[in-house]
BAKOL-463284 format. One line per 2 residues: number of its first residue (from 1); their letters; for each residue x negated, y, z of N, C-alpha, C, O. Coordinates in pm, 1 decimal. Example, Ala and Ser with C-alpha at 12.3 -4.5 7.8 and 13.67 -1.06 7.14 Angstrom:
BEGIN
1	AS	-1319.0,-569.0,780.0,-1230.0,-450.0,780.0,-1320.0,-330.0,780.0,-1423.6,-331.9,846.5 | -1285.0,-225.0,708.0,-1367.0,-106.0,714.0,-1290.0,3.0,787.0,-1340.9,113.8,803.9
This chain:
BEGIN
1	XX	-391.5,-1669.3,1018.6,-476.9,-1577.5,945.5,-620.7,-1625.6,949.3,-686.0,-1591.8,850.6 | -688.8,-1701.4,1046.6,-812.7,-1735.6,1081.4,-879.7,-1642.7,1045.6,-828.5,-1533.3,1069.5
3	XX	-1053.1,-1640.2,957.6,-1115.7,-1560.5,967.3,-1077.5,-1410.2,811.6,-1159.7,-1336.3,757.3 | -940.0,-1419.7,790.6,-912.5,-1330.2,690.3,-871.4,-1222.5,731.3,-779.6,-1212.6,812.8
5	XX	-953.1,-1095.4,664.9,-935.5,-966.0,753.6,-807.5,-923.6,715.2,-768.6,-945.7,600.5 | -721.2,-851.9,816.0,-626.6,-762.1,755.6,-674.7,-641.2,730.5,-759.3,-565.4,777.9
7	XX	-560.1,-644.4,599.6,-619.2,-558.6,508.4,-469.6,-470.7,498.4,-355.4,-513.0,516.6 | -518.2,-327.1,460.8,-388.6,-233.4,413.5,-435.4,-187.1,279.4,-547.1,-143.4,251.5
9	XX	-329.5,-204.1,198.8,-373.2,-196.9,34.7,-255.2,-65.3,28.3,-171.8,-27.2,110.5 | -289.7,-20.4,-101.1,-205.7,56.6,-178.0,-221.3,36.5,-309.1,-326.3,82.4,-354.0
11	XX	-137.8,-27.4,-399.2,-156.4,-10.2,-533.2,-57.3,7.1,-610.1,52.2,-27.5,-565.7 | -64.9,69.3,-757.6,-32.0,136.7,-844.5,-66.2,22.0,-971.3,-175.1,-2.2,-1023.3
13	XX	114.0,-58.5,-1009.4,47.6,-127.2,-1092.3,120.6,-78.9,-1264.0,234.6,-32.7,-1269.1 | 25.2,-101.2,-1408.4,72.4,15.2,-1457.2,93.4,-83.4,-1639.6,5.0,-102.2,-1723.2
15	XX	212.2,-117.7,-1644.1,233.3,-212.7,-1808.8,205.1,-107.1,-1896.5,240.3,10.6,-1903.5 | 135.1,-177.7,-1958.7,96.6,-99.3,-2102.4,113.5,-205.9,-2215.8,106.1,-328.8,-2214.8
17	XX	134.3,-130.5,-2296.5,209.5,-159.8,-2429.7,379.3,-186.7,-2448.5,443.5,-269.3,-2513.3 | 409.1,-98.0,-2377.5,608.5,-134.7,-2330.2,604.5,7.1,-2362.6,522.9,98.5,-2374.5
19	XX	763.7,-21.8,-2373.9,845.2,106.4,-2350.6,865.4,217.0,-2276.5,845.0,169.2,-2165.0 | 883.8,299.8,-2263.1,868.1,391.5,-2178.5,839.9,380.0,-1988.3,751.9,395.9,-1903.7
21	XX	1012.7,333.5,-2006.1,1018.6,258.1,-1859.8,1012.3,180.0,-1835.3,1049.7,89.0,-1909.3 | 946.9,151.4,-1681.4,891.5,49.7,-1659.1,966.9,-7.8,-1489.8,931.1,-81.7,-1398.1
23	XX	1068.3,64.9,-1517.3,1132.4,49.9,-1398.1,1134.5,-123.5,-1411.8,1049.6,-177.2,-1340.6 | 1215.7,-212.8,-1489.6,1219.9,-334.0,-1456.2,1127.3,-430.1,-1408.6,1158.8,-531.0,-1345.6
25	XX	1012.7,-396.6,-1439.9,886.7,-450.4,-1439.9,843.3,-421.4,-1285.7,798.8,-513.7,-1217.3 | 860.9,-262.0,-1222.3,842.3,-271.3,-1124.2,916.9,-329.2,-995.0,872.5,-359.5,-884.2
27	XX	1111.4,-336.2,-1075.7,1161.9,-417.3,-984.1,1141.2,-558.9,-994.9,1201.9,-630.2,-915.0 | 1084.4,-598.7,-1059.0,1056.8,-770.8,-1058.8,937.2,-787.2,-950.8,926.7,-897.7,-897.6
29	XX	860.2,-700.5,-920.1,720.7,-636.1,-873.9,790.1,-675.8,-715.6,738.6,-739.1,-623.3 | 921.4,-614.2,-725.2,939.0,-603.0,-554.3,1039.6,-690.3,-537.8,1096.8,-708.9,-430.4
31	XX	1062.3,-740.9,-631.4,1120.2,-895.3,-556.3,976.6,-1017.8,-569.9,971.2,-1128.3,-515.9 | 909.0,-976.0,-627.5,789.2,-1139.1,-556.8,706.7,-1025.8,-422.0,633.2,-1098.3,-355.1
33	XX	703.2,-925.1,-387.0,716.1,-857.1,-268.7,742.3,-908.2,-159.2,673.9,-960.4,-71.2 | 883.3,-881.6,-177.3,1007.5,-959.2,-90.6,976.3,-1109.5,-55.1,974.2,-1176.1,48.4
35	XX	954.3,-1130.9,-181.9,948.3,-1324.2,-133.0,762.6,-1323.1,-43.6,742.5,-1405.9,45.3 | 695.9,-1264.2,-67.2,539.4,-1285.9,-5.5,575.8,-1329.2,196.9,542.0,-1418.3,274.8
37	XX	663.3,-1199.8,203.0,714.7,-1191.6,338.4,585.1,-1073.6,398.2,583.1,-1011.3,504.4 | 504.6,-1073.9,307.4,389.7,-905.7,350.6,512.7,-766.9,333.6,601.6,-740.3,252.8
39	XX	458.9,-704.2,456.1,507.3,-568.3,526.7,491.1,-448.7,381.6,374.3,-421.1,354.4 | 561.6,-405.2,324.4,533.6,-292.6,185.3,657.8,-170.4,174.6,779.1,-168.6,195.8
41	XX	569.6,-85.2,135.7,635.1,-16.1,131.1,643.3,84.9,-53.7,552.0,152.4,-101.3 | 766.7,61.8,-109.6,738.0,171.9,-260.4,749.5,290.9,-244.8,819.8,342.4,-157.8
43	XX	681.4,350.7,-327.8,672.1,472.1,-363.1,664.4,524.0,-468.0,647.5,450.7,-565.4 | 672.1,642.2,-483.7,655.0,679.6,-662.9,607.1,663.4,-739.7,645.7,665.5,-856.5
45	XX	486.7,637.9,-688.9,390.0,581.2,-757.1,267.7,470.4,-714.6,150.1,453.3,-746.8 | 349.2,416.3,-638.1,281.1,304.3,-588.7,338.5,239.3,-491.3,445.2,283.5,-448.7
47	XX	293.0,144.0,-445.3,326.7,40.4,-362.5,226.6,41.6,-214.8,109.0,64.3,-243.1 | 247.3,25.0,-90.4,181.4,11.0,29.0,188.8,-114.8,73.6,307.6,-145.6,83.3
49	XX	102.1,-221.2,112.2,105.7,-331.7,140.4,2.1,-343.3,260.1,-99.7,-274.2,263.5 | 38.6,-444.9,367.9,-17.5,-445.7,428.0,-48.4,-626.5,456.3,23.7,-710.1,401.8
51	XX	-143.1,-659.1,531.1,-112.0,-841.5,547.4,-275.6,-905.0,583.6,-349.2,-843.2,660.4 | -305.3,-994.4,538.0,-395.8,-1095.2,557.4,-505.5,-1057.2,394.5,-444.1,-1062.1,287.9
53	XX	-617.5,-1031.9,391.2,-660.7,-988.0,276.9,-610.0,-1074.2,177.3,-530.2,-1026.5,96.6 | -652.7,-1230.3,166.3,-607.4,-1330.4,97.0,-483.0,-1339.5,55.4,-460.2,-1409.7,-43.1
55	XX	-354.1,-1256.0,135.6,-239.6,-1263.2,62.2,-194.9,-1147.6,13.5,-107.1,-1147.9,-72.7 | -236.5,-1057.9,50.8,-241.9,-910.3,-5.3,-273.4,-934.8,-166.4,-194.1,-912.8,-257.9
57	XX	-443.3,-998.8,-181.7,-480.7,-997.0,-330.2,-352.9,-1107.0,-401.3,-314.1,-1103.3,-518.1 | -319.2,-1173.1,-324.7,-236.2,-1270.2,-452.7,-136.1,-1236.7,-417.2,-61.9,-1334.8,-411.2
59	XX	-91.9,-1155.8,-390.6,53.5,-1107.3,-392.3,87.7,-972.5,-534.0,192.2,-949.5,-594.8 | -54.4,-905.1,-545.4,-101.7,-817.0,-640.9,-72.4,-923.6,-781.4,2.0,-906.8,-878.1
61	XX	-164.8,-1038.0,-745.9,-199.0,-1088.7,-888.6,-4.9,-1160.8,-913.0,50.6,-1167.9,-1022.6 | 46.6,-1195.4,-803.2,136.6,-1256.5,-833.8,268.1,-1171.1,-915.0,358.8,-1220.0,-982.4
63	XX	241.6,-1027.1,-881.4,288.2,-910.6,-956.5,248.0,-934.0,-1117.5,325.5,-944.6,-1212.5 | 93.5,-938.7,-1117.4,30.5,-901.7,-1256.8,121.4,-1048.8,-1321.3,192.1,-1030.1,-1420.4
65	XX	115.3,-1170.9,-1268.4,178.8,-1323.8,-1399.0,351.4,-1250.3,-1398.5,413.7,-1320.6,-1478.0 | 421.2,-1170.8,-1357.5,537.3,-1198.7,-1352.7,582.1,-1052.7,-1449.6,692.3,-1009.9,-1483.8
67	XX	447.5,-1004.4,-1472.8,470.2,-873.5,-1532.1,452.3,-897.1,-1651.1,534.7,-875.2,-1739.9 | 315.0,-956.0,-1668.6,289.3,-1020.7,-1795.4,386.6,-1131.9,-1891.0,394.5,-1134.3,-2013.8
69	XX	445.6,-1207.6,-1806.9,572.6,-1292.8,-1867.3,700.8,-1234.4,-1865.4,783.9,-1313.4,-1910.4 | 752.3,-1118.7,-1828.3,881.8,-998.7,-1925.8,819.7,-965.4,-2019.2,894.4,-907.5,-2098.1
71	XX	676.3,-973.4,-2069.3,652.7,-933.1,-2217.5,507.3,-817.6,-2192.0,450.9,-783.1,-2295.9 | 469.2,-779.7,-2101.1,395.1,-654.8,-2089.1,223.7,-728.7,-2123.2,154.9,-801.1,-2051.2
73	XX	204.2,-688.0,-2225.3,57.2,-770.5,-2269.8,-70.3,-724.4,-2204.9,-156.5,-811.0,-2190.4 | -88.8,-639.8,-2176.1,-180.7,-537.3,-2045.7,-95.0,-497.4,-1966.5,27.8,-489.6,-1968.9
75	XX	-203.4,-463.3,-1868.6,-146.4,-428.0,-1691.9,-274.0,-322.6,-1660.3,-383.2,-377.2,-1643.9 | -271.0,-240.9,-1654.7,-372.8,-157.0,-1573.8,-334.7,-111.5,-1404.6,-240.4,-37.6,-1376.2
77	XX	-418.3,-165.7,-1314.5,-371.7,-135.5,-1176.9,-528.1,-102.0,-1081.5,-640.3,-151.5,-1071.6 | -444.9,21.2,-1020.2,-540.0,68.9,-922.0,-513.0,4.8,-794.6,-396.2,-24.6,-769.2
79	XX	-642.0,-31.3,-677.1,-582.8,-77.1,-577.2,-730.2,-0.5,-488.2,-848.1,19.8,-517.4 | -647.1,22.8,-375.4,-742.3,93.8,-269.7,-690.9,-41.5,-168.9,-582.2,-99.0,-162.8
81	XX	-816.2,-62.6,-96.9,-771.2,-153.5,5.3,-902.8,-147.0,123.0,-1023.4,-171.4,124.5 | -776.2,-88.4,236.4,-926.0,-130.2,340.1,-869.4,-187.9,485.0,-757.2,-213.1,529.0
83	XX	-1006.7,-196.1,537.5,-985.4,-321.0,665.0,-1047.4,-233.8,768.4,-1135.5,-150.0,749.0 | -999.7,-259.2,861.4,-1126.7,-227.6,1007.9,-1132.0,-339.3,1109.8,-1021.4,-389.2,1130.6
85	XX	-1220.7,-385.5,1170.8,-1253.0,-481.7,1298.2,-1267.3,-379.7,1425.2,-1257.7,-425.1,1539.2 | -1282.9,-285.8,1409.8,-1296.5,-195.7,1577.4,-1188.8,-237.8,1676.1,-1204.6,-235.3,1798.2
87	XX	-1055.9,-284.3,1601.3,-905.1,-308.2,1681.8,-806.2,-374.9,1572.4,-782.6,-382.5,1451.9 | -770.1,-412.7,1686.1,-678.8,-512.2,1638.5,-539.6,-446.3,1544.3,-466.0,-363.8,1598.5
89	XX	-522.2,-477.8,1445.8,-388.0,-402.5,1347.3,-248.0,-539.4,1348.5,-270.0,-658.8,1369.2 | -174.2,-506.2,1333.4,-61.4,-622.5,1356.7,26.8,-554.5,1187.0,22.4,-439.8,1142.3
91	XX	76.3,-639.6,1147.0,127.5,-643.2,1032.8,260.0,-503.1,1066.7,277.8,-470.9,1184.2 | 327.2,-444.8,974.5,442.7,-329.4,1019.5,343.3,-229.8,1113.8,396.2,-121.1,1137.1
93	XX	199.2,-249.2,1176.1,170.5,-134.2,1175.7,80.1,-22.9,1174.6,64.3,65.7,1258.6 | 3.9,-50.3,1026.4,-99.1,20.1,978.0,-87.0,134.5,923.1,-144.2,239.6,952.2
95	XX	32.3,100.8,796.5,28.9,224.8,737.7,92.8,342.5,852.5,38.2,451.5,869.6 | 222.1,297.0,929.0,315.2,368.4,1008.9,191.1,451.2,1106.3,194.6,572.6,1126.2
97	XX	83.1,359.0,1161.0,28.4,414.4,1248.8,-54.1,543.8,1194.3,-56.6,653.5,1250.1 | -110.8,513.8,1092.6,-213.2,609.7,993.1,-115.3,768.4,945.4,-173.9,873.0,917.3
99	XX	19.2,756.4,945.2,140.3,867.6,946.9,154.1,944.2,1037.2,172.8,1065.8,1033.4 | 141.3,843.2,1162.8,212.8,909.0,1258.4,51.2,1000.3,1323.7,55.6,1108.2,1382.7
101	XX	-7.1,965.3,1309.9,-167.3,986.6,1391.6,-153.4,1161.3,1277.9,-230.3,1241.6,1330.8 | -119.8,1193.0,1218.1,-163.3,1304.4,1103.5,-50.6,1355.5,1175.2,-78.6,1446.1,1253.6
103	XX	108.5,1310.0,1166.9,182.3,1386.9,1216.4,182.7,1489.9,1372.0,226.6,1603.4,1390.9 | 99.8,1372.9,1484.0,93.2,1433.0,1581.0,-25.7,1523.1,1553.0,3.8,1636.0,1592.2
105	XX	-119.6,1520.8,1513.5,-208.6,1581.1,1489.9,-125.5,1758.9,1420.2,-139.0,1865.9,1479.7 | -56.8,1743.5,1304.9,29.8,1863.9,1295.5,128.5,1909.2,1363.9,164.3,2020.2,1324.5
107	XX	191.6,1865.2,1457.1,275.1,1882.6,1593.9,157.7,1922.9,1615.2,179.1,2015.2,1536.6 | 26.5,1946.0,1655.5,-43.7,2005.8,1820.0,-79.0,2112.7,1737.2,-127.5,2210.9,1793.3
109	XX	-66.1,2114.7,1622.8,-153.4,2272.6,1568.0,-63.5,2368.2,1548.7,-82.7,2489.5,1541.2 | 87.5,2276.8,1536.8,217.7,2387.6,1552.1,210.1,2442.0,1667.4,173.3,2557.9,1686.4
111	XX	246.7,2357.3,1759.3,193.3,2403.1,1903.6,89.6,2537.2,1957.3,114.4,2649.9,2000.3 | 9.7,2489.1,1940.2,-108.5,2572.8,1969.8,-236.9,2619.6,1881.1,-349.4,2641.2,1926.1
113	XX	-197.8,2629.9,1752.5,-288.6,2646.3,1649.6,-435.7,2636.0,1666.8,-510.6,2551.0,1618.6 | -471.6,2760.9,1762.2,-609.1,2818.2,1782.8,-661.9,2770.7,1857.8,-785.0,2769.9,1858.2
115	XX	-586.4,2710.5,1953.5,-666.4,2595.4,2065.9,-713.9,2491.5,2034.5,-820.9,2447.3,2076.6 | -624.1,2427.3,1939.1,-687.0,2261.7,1911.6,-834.8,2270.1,1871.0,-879.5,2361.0,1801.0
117	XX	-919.8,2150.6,1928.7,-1013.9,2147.1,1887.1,-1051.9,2042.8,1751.3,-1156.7,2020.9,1690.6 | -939.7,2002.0,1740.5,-933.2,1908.2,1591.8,-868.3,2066.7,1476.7,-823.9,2027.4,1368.9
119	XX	-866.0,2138.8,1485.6,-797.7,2236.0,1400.4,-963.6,2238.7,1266.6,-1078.1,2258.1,1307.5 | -940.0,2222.4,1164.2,-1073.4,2191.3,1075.5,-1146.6,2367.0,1071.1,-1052.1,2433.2,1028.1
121	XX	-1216.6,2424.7,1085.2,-1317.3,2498.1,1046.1,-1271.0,2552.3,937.3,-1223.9,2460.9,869.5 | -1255.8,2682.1,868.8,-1283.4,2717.4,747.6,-1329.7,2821.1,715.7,-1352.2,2844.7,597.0
């Protein structure tokens, strides 16, 4: 990885000028996925990726040439992507960790609602 931050992306990538569905387009999406060997996860509407910033972005773009050659002449795609240096993140477990941290957080308010001091103000 040398000095390339890991990065956790989420993106939403979106063919325009096609047919309705776009299911094929998105399974072609997750087989050059598959081949990157980056940690992802689909969703309904998007994709979770996690990795090395540098292969994160060309794993995106490597989506956009393979989308564009089934025929899709535009691509509109959103991508959120962020990094932190405070600690160390290991690939398989950014997004999982960022889940589970909310989940326990709602486990302690089941628990004890009125006590927590993370319970938000309203």
């Amino acid at each position: 990885m040398g000095d390339d931050l890991f990065a956790t992306a989420d993106f939403c990538l979106i063919p325009m000028g096609v047919e309705t569905s776009v299911g094929p387009y998105i399974a072609k999406c997750h087989q050059i996925l598959e081949k990157s060997g980056l940690i992802f996860k689909m969703h309904a509407y998007g994709t979770n990726l996690e990795g090395p910033w540098s292969d994160v972005c060309k794993a995106i773009q490597d989506c956009h040439k393979a989308v564009h050659a089934q025929g899709a002449p535009r691509i509109a795609t959103d991508i959120r992507i962020g990094t932190r240096v405070d600690r160390a993140l290991t690939a398989g477990s950014a997004n999982e960790n960022k889940v589970a941290k909310v989940q326990e957080i709602l486990k302690k308010w089941e628990e004890a609602p009125q006590q927590d001091s993370e319970t938000p103000h309203t």
